[in-house]
N, C-alpha and C positions, 0 to 999 in steps of 0.2 A: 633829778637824782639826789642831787645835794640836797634838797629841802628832805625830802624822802628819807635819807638815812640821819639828819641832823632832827626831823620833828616826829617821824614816823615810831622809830625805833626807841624801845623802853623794856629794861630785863630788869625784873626788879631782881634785886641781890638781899637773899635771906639768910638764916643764920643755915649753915647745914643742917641745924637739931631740926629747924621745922619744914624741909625739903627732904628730910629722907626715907617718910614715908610716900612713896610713891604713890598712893592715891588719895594724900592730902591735894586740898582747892589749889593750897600758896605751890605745891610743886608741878603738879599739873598747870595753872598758870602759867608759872617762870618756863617751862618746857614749850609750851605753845610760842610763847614770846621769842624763845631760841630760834625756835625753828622755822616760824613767821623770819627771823634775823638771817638765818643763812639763805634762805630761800633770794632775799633781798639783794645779798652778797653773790648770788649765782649772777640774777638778774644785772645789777651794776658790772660786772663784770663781762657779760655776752656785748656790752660797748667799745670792749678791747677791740680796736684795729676801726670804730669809726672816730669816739674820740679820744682824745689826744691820751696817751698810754698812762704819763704820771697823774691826770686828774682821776685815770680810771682807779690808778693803785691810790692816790690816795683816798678818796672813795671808801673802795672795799676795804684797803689794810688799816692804812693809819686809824683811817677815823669808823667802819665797821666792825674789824675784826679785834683790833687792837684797844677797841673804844666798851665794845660790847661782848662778844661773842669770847675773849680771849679770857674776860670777867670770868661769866656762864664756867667754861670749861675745865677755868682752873680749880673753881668751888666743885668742881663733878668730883665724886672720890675716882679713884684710880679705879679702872674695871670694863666691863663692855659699853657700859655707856659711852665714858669718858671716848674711847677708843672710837666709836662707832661717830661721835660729833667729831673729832679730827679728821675723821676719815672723808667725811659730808663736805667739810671746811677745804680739804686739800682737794676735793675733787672740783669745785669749782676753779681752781687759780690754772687759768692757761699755762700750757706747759712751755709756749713760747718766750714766757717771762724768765724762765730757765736757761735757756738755751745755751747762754752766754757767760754761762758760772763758772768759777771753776772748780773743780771738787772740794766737796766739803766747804763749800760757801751756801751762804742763803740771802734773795731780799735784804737788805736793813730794814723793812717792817715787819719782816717776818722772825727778827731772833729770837723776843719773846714766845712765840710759836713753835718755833725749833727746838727751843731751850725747852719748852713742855714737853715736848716729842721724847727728846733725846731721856729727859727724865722715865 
């Protein structure tokens, strides 16, 4: 997994100007690359509960979401996209990793993520 998301994963990061036509090559690309990313992120993540829980976060957080995918997200302009990849992103993170929060807490890998949310 670790080779996987260290040699596998690559989102190339464009200017907006040339990603906002959406059926330019450069944005179709970077969108495949995304979504090849979360897919990967689901995948890393259905290892919660065989291995050990913080290689799984950091893994998927630190070094998936926070490395690549949290990139992607923030260049999305604000709209249904933007909303629709958080939505993908949040649906893989076990809710067991929760459990233990206390309101209005989150992860520490996830602030940056939060912080995007709550924006």
């Amino acid at each position: 997994m670790k080779k996987s998301v260290e040699e596998d994963v690559f989102i190339p990061l464009y200017p907006k100007s040339a990603v906002e036509d959406k059926s330019s090559l450069r944005s179709k690309f970077q969108e495949r690359r995304f979504w090849s990313a979360v897919k990967l992120l689901s995948n890393v993540v259905l290892w919660d509960g065989i291995v050990q829980e913080d290689k799984v976060r950091d893994l998927g957080l630190s070094k998936l979401l926070n490395r690549y995918l949290l990139l992607n997200i923030l260049n999305t302009p604000l709209g249904l996209d933007n909303i629709e990849k958080c939505n993908k992103v949040i649906a893989c993170l076990p809710e067991r990793w929760f459990q233990d929060l206390k309101g209005g807490s989150t992860l520490p890998e996830l602030l940056n993520f939060s912080q995007h949310l709550l924006q």
